[in-house]
C-alpha positions as CSV (number, residue, x, y, z in Angstrom):
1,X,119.4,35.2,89.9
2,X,121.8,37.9,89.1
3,X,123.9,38.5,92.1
4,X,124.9,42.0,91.2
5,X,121.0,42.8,90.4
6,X,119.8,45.8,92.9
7,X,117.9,44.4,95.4
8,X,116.3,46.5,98.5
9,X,115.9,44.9,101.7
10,X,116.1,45.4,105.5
11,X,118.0,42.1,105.8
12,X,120.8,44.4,103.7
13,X,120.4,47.3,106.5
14,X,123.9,45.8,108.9
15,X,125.6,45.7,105.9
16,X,124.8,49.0,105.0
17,X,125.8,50.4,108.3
18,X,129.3,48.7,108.0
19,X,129.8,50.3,104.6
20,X,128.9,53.4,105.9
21,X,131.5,53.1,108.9
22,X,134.1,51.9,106.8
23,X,133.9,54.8,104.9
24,X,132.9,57.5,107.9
25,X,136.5,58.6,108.9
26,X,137.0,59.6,105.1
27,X,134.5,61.1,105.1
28,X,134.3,63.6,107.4
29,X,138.2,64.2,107.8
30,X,138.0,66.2,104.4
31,X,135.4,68.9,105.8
32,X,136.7,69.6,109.2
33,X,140.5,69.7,107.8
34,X,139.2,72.4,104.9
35,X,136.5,74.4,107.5
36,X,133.1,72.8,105.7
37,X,130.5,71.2,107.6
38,X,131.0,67.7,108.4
39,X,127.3,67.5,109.0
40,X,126.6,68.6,105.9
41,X,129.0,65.8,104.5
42,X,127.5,63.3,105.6
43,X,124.0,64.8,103.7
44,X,125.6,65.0,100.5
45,X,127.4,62.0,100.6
46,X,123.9,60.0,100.9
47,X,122.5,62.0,98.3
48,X,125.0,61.9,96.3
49,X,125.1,58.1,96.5
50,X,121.0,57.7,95.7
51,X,121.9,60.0,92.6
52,X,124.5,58.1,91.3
53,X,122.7,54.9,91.9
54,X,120.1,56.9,89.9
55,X,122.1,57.6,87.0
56,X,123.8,54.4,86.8
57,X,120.2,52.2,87.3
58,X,121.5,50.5,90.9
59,X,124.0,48.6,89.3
60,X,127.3,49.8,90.7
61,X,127.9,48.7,94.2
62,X,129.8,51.9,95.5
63,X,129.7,54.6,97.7
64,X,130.3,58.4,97.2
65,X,131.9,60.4,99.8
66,X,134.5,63.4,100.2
67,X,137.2,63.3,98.0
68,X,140.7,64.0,99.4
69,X,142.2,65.8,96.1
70,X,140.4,68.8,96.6
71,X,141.7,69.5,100.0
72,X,144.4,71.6,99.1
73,X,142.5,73.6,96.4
74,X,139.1,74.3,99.3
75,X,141.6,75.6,102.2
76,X,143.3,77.8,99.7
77,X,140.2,79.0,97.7
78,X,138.7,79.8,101.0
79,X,141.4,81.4,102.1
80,X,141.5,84.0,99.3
81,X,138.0,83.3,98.1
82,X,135.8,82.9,100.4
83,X,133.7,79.6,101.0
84,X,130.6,80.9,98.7
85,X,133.0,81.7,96.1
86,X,134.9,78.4,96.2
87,X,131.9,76.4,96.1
88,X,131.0,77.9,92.7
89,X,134.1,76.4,91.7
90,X,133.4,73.1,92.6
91,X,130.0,73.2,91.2
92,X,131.8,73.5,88.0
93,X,134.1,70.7,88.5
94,X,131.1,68.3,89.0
95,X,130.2,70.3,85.4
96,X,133.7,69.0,84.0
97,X,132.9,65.5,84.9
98,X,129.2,65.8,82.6
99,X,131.7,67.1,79.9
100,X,134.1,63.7,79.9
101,X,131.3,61.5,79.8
102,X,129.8,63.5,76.7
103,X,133.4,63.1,75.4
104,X,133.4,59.6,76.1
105,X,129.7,59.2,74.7
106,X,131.4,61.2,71.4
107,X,134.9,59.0,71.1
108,X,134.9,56.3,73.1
109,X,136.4,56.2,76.8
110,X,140.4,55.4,74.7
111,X,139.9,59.1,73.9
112,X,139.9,60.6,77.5
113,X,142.7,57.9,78.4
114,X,144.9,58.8,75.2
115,X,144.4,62.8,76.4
116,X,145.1,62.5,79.9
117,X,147.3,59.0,80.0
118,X,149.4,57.9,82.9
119,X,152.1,60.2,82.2
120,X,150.1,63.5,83.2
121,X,147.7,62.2,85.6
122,X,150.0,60.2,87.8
123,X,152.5,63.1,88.3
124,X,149.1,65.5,89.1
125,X,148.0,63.1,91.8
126,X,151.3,62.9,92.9
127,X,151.0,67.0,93.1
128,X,148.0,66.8,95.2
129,X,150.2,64.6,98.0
130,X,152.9,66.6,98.4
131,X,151.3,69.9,98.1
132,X,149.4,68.6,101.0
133,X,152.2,67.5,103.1
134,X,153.1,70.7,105.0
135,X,149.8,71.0,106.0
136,X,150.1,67.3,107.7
137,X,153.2,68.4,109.5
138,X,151.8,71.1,110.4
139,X,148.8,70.0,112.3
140,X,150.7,66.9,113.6
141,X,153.3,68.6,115.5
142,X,152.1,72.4,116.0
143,X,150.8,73.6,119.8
144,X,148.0,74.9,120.4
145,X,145.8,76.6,123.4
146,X,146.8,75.1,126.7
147,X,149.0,72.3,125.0
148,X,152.9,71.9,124.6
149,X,154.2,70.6,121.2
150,X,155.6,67.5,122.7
151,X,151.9,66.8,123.8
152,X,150.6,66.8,119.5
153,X,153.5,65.2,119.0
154,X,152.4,62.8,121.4
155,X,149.0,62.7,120.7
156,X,149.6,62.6,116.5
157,X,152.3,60.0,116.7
158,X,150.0,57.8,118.6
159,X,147.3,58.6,115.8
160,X,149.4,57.4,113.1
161,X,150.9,54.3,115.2
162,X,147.7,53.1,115.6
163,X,146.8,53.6,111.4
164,X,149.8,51.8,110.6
165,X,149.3,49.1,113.2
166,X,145.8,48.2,111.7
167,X,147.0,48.4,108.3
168,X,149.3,46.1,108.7
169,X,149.0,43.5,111.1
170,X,144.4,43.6,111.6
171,X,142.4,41.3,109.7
172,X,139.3,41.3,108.4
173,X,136.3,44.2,109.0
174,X,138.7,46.5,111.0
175,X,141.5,46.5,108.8
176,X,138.6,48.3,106.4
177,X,138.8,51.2,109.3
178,X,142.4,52.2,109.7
179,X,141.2,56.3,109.7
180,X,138.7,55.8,112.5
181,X,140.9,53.6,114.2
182,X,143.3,56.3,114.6
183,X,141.1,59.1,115.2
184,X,139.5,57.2,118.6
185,X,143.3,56.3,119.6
186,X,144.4,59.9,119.2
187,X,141.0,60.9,120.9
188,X,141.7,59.2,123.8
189,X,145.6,59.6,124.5
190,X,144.6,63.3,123.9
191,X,142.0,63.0,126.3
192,X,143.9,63.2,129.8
193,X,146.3,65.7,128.0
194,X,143.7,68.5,128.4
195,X,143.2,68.7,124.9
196,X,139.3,67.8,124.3
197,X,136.4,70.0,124.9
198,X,133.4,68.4,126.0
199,X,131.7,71.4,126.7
200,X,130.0,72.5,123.0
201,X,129.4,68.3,122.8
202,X,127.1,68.8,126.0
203,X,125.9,72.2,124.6
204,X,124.4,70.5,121.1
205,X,121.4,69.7,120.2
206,X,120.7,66.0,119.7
207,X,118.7,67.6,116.3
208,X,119.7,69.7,114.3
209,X,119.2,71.0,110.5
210,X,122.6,71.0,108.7
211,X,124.0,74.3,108.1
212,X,124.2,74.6,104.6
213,X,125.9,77.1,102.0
214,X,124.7,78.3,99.0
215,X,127.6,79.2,96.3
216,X,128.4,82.2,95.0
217,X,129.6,82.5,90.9
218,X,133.1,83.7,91.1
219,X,134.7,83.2,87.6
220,X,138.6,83.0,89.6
221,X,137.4,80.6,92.0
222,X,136.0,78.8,89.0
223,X,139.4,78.9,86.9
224,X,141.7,77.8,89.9
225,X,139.7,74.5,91.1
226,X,138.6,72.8,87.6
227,X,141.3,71.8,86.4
228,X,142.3,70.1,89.8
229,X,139.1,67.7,88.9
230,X,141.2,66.1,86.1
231,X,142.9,64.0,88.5
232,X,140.1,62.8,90.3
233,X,138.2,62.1,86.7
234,X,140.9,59.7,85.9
235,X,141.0,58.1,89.0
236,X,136.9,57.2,88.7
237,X,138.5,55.0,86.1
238,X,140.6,52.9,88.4
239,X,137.8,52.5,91.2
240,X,135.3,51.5,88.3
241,X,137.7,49.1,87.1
242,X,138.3,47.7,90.8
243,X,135.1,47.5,91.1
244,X,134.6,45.3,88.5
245,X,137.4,42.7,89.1
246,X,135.8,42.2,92.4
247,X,132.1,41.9,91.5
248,X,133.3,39.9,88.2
249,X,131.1,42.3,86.3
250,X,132.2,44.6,83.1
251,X,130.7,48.2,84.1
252,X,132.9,50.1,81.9
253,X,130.0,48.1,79.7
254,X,126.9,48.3,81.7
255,X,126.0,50.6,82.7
256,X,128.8,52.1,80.8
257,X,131.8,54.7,82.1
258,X,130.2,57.6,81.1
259,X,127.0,56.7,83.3
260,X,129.5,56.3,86.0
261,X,131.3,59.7,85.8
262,X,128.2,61.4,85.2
263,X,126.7,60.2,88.3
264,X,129.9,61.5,89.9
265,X,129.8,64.7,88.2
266,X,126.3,65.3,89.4
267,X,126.7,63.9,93.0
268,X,129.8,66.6,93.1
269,X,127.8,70.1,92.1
270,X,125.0,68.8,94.2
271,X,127.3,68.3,97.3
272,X,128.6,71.9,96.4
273,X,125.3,73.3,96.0
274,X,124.7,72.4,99.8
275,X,128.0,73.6,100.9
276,X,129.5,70.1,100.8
277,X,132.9,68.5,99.8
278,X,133.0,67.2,96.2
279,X,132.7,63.5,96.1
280,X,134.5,60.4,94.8
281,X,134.2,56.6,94.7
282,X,135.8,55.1,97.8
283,X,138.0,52.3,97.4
284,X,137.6,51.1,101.2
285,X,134.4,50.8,100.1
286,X,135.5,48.3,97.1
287,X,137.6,46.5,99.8
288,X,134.6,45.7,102.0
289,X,132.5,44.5,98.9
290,X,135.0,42.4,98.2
291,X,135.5,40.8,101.9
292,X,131.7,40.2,102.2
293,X,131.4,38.9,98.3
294,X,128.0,40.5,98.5
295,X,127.7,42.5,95.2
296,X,124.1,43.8,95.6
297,X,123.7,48.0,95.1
298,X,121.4,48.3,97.7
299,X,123.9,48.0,100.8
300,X,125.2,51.5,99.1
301,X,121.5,52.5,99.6
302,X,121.2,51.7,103.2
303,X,124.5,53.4,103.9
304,X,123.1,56.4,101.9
305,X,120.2,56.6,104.1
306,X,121.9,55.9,107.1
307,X,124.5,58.8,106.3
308,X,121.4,60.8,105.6
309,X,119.9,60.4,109.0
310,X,122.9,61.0,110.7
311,X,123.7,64.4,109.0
312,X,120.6,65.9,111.4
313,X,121.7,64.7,114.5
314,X,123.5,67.9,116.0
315,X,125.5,66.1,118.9
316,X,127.6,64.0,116.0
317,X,128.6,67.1,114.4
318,X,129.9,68.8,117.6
319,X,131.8,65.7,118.6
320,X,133.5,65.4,115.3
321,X,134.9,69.1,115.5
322,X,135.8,68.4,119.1
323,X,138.8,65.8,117.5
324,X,141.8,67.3,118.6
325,X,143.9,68.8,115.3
326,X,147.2,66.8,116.1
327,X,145.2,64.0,115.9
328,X,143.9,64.5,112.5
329,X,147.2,65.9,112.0
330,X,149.1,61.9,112.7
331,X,146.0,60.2,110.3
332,X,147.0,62.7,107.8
333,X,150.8,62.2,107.3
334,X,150.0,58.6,106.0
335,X,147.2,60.0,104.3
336,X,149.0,62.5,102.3
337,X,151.7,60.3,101.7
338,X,149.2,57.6,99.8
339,X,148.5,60.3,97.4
340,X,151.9,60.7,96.3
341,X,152.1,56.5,96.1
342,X,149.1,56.5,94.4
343,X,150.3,58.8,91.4
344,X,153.5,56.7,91.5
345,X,152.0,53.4,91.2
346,X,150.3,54.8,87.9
347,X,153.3,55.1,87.2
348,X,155.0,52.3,87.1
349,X,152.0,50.4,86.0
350,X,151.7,52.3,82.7
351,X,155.5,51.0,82.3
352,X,156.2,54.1,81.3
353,X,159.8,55.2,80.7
354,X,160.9,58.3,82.7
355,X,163.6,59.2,81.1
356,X,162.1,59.1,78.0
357,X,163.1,62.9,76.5
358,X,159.1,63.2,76.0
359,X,158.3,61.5,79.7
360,X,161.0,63.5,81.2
361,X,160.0,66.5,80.2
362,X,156.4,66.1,80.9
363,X,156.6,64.9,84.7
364,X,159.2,67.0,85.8
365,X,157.4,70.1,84.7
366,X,154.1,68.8,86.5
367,X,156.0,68.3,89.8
368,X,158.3,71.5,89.7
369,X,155.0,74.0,89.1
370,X,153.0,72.0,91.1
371,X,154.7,71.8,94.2
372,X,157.0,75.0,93.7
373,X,153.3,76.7,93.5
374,X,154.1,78.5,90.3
375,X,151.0,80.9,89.3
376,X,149.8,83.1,86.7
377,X,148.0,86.4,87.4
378,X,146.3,88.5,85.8
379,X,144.2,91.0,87.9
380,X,141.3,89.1,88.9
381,X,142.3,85.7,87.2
382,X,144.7,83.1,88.5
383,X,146.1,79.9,87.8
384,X,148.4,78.2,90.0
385,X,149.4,75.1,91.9
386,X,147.4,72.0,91.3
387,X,145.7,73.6,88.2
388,X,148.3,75.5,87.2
389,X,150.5,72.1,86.8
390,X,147.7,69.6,85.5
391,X,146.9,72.2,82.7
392,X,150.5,72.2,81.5
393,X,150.8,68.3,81.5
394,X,147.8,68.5,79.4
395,X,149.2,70.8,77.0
396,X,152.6,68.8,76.3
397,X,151.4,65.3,76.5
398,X,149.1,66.7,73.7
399,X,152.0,69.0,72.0
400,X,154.8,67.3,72.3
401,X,156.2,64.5,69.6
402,X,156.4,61.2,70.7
403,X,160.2,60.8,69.8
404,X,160.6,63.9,72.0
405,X,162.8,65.6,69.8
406,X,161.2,66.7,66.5
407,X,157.5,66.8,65.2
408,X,158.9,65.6,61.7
C-alpha cells in the first residue's frame, strides 16, 4: 500500500495533535502581533487545511496556518485602513494565488519561476525581515504599564535564550517547538515581574463563538497588500518541493503545483473572509513529517479538526492575549531575522552573481525602496514598502537585458 495514500483514522489522532502543536506558536503569534483574532486563527487555519486537502485530493501531507510575510503589510493596513478594509486586500491576495496556478496551468510552472526568479523574490523576502525588525525591537525592549524596561528586557532576552537554546542544542519532538518553547519561558520569568493578567483569563468563557470580521472592498487596501503575496507565492514552491524530498513523492506532479497554490489561494480569501490571517505551508510542519516518516494526509486532518475545536474554546483565546508583549517581542527578533536569511539563502542557492550589472541593479533597488519605505501616492491610491519594492523587481528582472548593459 501506498504510504503517502490518505488514510483517516483515530489511531492517526496523537499525531495530529503534535502537528498541530508544533505548528501552534506560529500560528497564533501572527494575529496577536497584527490585532486579529487568534481564536479566529486557529478556525481558519483548520479550514483552510480541510480545503486544501480538498483541492489537492488528500495527497499533500501539510498544514496551513498564518503566514508571517504579511505581518508588516496587516499592522500597517490597519493602521491607515482599517481591519474591514485590509481584509478586502487579503481576500484578493488569496485571488492572486488562483491567478499563478491558471498561469501555471497556461505555461507551465518554468514560466512563474522565469518571471519572478531568485533574483527578485529573494531580495522581497529579504524586505519583509527587515521591514519587520523595528517592530521586534520594539516590543522586546519597550515598557509598559507597571513595568521598567530593564524588566522586557529581562523578560524578552529570556524568550529568545530559551528559542535559541532549543534550536540548537534539543533533539527530537521539541526541537519542532522552539516558538512555544519561548513563549512559556518568557511567560513565566514575566510572571513574578507583575507583568501577566490573570484576571480577563478567569473572566472568559470556557465557550465561546469566535469573533469574526467580515471585509470591506477598499480598492487602496487592495493595491498596497497584493503585491506583497508574490513572495509568499514563491515560497509555496520551496515547501512543496521540501515536501516532496521528504515524503519521496513528486507533487509538483501529482497532484500538480497549481493544485497546490490554489488550495493556498483559496484557504487565504477564506481565512480573510472570517477575519483571519492569510495562510501558508509550514515548514515545521515538513520537519515533523519527516522525524515521524509517517507521510499519510490525514494527520493534517486531525490537526485541522483539532485546531477547529479549539478556536471555540474562549479561555484559550484570553490566555494567548494575556502573553506579555516583550515576550513575543524576544521570539520575534529571531523570527524576523530568519526572514532576511531566508531571502539570502535563495540567494546563494540560485548562484546568482550580485555584482552582475543586471543583479546589482535589481536587488539593490528592491532593498533600498523596500526598507527605505519609498511610496507612491496619488489621492486615494498608494503603493509603497513591500509592494512598492516587489513590483519594481518585477518590472526590471522583466525589462532589463541580461548583459545589463544594452537590449541589442
Amino acid at each position: 500500500m501506498d504510504p503517502t495514500a490518505y488514510r483517516f483514522s483515530w489511531r492517526y489522532f496523537p499525531l495530529g495533535a503534535q502537528i498541530l502543536s508544533i505548528a501552534f506558536g506560529a500560528l497564533v503569534l501572527v494575529p496577536i502581533l497584527t490585532g486579529l483574532n487568534p481564536n479566529v486563527a486557529l478556525l481558519t487555519a483548520g479550514l483552510g487545511t480541510l480545503v486544501f486537502q480538498w483541492v489537492t485530493g488528500g495527497k499533500v501531507p501539510v498544514f496551513l496556518a498564518s503566514s508571517f510575510a504579511f505581518i508588516a503589510p496587516i499592522q500597517l493596513g490597519v493602521e491607515k485602513y482599517g481591519l474591514p478594509e485590509t481584509l478586502s486586500g487579503l481576500m484578493t491576495a488569496g485571488v492572486v494565488y488562483l491567478l499563478l496556478s491558471l498561469l501555471i496551468v497556461w505555461r507551465g510552472s518554468g514560466f512563474l519561476l522565469r518571471l519572478l526568479p531568485p533574483i527578485v523574490t529573494g531580495p522581497v523576502i529579504m524586505v519583509i525581515g527587515l521591514s519587520l525588525a523595528p517592530i521586534a525591537i520594539q516590543m522586546a525592549s519597550n515598557a509598559g504599564e507597571g513595568y521598567s524596561e530593564g524588566a522586557a528586557l529581562a523578560v524578552s532576552g529570556s524568550a529568545l535564550l530559551a528559542t535559541l537554546l532549543t534550536v540548537l542544542f534539543s533533539r527530537g519532538w521539541l526541537r519542532l517547538v522552539p516558538i512555544l518553547t519561548g513563549l512559556l519561558v518568557g511567560y513565566i520569568v514575566a510572571f513574578p515581574l507583575g507583568m501577566v493578567d490573570l484576571t480577563t483569563i478567569a473572566q472568559a468563557p470556557w465557550f465561546a463563538l469566535p469573533e469574526c470580521t467580515l471585509p470591506k472592498f477598499h480598492l487602496p487596501s487592495i493595491l498596497f497588500i497584493v503585491p506583497v503575496a508574490i513572495a509568499p507565492a514563491i515560497e509555496h514552491f520551496g515547501d512543496i518541493l521540501a515536501i516532496s524530498a521528504v515524503s519521496q513523492k513528486d507533487y509538483f506532479r501529482d497532484p500538480g503545483i497549481h493544485r497546490t497554490l490554489l488550495g493556498d489561494g483559496l484557504a487565504t480569501s477564506l481565512a480573510a473572509c472570517l477575519g483571519g490571517p492569510p495562510n501558508t505551508t509550514y515548514s515545521e510542519v515538513t520537519g515533523a513529517v519527516a522525524l515521524i516518516k509517517i507521510f499519510n494526509a490525514g494527520i493534517m486532518t486531525w490537526a485541522a479538526i483539532l485546531a477547529i475545536v479549539l478556536a471555540f474554546v474562549g479561555k484559550l483565546g484570553a490566555f494567548l492575549r494575556s502573553i506579555p508583549v516583550p515576550a513575543m517581542g524576544g521570539i520575534l527578533v529571531i523570527l524576523f531575522g530568519t526572514i532576511v536569511v531566508v531571502g539570502m539563502n535563495s540567494l546563494v542557492r540560485s548562484r546568482e552573481d550580485l555584482m552582475k550589472p543586471r543583479n546589482l541593479a535589481i536587488a539593490s533597488i528592491i532593498l533600498v525602496f523596500g526598507v527605505g519605505g519609498l511610496s507612491i501616492k496619488a489621492g486615494e491610491f498608494a503603493l509603497e514598502g513591500i509592494g512598492l519594492s516587489g513590483i519594481f523587481g518585477v518590472l526590471m528582472n522583466w525589462l532589463l537585458p541580461e548583459s545589463g548593459e544594452t537590449n541589442s
